[in-house]
Kinemage of the C-alpha trace (Angstrom):
@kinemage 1
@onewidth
@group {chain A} dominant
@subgroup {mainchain}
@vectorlist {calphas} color= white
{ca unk a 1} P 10.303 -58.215 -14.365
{ca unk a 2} L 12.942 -59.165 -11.740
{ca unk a 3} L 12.629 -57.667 -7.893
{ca unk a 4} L 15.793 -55.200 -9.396
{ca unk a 5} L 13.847 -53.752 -11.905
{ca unk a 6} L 10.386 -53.824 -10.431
{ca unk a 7} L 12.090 -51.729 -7.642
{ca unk a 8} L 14.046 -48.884 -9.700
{ca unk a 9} L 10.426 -48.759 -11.682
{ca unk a 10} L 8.878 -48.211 -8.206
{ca unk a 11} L 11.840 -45.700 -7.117
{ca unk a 12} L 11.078 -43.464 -10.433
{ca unk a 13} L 7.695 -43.600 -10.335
{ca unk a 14} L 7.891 -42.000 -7.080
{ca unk a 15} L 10.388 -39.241 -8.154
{ca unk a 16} L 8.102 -38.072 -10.678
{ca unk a 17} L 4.933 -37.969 -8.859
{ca unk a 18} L 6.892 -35.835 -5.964
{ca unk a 19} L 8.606 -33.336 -8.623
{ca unk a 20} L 4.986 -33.072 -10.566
{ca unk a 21} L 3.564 -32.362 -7.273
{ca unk a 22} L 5.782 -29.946 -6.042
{ca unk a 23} L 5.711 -28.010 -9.484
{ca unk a 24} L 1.839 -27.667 -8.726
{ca unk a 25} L 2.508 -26.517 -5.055
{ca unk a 26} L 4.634 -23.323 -7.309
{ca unk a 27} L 2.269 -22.818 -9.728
{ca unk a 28} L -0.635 -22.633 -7.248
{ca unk a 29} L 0.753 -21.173 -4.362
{ca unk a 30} L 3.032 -18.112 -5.991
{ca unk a 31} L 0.405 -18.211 -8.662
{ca unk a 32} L 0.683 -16.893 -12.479
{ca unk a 33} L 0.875 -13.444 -11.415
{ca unk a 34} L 5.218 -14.566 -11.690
{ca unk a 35} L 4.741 -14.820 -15.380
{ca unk a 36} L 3.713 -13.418 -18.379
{ca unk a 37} L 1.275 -15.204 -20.263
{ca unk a 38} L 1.066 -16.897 -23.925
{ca unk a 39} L 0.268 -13.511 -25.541
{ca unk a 40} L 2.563 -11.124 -23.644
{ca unk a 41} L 0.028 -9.542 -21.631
{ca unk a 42} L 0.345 -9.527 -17.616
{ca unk a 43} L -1.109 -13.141 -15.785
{ca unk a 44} L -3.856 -12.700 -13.565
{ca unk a 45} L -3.950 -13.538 -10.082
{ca unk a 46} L -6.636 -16.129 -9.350
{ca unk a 47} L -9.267 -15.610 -6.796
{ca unk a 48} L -9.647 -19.033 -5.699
{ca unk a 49} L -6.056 -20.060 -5.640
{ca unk a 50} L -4.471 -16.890 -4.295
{ca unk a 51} L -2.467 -17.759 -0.888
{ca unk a 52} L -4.000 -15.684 2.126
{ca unk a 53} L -0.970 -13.792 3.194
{ca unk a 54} L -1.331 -12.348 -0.473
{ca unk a 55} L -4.348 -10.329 -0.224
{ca unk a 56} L -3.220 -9.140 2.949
{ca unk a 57} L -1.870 -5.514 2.908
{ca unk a 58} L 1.961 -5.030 4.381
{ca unk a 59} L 3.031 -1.644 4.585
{ca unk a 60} L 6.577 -0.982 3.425
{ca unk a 61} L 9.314 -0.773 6.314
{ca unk a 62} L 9.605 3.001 4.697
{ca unk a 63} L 7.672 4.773 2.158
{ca unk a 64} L 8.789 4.370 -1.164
{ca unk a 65} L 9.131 7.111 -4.091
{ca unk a 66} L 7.492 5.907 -7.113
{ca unk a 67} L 8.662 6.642 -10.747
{ca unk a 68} L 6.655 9.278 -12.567
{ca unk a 69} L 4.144 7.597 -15.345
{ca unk a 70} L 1.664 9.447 -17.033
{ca unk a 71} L -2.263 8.463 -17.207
{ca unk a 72} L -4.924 9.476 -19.421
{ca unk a 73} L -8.048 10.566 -17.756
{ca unk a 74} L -11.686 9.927 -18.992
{ca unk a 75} L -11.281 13.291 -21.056
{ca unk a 76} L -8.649 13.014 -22.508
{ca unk a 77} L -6.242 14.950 -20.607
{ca unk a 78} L -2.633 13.549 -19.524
{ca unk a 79} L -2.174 12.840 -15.640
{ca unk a 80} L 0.924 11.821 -13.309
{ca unk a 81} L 0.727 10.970 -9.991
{ca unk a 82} L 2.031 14.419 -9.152
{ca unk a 83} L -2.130 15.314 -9.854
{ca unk a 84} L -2.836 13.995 -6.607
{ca unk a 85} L -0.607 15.526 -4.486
{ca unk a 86} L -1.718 16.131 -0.859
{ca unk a 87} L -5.003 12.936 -1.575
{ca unk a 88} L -4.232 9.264 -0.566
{ca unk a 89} L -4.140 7.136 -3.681
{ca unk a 90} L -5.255 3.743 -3.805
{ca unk a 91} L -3.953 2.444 -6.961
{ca unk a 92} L -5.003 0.012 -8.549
{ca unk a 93} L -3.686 -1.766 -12.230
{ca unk a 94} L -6.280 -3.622 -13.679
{ca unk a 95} L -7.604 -4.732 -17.247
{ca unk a 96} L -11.033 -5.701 -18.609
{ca unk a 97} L -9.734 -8.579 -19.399
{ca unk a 98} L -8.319 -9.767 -16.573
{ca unk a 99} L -11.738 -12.069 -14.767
{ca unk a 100} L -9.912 -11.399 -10.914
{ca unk a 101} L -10.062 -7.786 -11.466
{ca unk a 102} L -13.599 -7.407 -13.030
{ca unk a 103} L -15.101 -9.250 -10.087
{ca unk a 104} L -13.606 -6.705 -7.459
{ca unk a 105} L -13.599 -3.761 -9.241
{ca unk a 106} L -17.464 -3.405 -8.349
{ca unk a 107} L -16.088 -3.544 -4.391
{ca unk a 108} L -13.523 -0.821 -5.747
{ca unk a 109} L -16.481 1.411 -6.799
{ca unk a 110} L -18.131 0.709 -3.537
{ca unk a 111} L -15.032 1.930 -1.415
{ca unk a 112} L -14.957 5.207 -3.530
{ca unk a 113} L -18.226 5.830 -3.056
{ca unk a 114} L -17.746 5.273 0.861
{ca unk a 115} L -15.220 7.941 1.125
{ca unk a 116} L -16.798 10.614 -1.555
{ca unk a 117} L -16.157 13.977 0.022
{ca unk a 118} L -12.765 12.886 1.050
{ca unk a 119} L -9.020 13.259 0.648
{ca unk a 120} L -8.702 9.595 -0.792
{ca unk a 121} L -8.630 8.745 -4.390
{ca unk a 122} L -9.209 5.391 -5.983
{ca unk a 123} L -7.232 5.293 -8.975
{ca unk a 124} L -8.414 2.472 -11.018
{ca unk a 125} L -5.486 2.465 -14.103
{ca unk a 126} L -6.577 0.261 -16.670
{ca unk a 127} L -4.064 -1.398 -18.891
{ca unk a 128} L -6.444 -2.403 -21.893
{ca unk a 129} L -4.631 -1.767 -25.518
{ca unk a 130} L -7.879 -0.745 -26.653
{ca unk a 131} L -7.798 2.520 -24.078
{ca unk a 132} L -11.111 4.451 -22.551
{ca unk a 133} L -13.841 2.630 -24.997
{ca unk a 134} L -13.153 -0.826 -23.188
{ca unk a 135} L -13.430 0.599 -20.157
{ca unk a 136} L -16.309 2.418 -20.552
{ca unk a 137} L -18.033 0.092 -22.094
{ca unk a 138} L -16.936 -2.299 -19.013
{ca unk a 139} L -18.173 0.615 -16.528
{ca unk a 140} L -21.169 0.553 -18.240
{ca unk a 141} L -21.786 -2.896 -17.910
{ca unk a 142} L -21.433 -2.810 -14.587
{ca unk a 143} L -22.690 0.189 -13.451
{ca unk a 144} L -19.431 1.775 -12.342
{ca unk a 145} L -20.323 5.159 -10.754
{ca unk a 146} L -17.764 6.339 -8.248
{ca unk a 147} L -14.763 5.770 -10.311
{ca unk a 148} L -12.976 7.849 -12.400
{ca unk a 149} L -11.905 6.460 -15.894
{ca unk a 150} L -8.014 6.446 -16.162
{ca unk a 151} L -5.972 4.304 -18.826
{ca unk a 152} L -1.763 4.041 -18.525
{ca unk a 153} L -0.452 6.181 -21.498
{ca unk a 154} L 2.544 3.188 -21.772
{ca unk a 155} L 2.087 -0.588 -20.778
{ca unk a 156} L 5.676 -0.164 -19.119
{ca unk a 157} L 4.192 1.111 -16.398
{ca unk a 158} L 4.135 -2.652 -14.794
{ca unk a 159} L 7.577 -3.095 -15.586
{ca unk a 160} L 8.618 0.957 -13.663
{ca unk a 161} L 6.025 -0.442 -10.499
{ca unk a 162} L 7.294 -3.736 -10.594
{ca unk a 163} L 4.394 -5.660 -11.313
{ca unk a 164} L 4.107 -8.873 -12.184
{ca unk a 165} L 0.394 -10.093 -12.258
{ca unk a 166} L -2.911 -8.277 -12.404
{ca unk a 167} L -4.910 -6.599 -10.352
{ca unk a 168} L -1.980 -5.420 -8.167
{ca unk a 169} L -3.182 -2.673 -5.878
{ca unk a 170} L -0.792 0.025 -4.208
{ca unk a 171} L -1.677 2.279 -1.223
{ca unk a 172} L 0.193 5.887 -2.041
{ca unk a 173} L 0.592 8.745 0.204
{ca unk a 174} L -0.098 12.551 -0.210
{ca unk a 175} L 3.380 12.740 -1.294
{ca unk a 176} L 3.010 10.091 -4.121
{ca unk a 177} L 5.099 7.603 -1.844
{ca unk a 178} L 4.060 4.110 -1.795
{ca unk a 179} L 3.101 2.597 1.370
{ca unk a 180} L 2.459 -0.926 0.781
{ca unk a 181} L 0.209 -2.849 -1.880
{ca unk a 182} L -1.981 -6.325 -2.318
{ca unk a 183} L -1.348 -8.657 -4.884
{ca unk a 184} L -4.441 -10.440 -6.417
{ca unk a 185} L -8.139 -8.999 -5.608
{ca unk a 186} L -9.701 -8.542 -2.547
{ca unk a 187} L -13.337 -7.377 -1.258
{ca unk a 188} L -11.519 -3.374 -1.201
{ca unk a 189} L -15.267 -1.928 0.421
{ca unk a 190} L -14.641 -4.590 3.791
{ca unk a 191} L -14.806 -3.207 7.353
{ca unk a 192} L -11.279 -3.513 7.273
{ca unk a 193} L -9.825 -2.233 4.366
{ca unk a 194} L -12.104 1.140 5.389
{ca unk a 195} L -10.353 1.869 8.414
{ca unk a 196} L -7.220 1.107 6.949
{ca unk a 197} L -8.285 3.902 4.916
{ca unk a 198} L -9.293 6.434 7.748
{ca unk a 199} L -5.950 5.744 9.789
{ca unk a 200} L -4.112 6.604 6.722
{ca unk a 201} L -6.364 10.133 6.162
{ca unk a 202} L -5.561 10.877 9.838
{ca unk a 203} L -1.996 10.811 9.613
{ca unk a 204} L -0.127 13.652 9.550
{ca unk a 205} L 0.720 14.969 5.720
{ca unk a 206} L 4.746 14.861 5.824
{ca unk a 207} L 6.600 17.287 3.151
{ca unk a 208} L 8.773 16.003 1.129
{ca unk a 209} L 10.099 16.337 -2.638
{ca unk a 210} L 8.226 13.182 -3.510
{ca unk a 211} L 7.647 14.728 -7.200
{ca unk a 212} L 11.034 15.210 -8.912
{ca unk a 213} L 10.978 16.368 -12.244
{ca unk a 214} L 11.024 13.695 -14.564
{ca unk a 215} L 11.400 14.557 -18.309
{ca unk a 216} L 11.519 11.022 -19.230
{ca unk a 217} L 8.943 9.824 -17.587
{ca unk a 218} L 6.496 7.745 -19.905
């Protein structure tokens, strides 16, 4: 091989090891929680390759209406947000299948448990296709106490919240106005995420029509 060709060979070689390497700097740093996976259900979010400023909670510049979605609750009866008017919500979409959100949803039974007595909900809304009996048998398993069962009544729920990966975790107001939310897990029963928690309880409940009727709503 002449110096010529020895050096384009060199030159490639080198392009493709930088484009390979920044393709795993996307993959691992915005994580799978961007796509969909094989099967069509939601990606999860890694613990150990999650970026730190994604667990972090940022609170919207201004609260944010959601859209109205109904839930089933552990007896059968349909929910909407519009339920827990006048509590703060933290809600979080998870799945029993989903590894990142079995390991904190033990910390998310932990936090309700903290605040029992309270204003503040934890509203753990599991996406499984096979509805209550997966989670229960999952609460079960892990001794889930504090928590309430509630299943989505539509999968499109992700799509109305815009999520993209699982668990994704949104703080809601006694309105039903989003305030911020975390992407991937987090330890939800830390020092800090419970006085997050108690500055939100002691602010002021602001009226507003935050529950438009929604005849659509799925």
């Amino acid at each position: 091989m002449n110096t010529a060709v020895r050096k384009y060979a060199l030159a490639a070689a080198a392009v493709t090891i930088a484009a390979a390497a920044v393709i795993h700097l996307v993959l691992f740093t915005v994580g799978p929680s961007a796509q969909l996976g094989a099967n069509g259900r939601m990606a999860e979010v890694p613990m150990d390759t999650l970026p730190r400023a994604a667990v972090a909670f940022t609170p919207l510049d201004q609260p944010r209406s959601l859209p109205e979605f109904r839930i089933t609750g552990d007896d059968g009866r349909t929910l909407s947000m519009a339920d827990f008017r006048g509590r703060l919500v933290l809600l979080n979409l998870w799945a029993t299948w989903c590894v990142p959100c079995r390991r904190e949803m033990p910390s998310l039974d932990r936090l309700q448990a903290a605040f029992d007595g309270t204003d503040f909900d934890v509203v753990a809304l599991s996406l499984d296709r096979n509805g209550a009996s997966a989670v229960r048998r999952f609460y079960d398993e892990f001794a889930i106490v504090a928590l309430d069962l509630y299943v989505a009544k539509s999968p499109t729920v992700t799509r109305a919240l815009g999520v993209i990966g699982l668990p994704t975790t949104l703080l809601v107001d006694r309105t039903g106005r989003e305030l911020g939310r975390v992407v991937g897990p987090a330890e939800w029963d830390s020092p800090e995420v419970k006085a997050l928690v108690r500055r939100y309880l002691k602010q002021p409940v602001v009226k507003t029509a935050a529950y438009p009727h929604q005849p659509n709503a799925f």
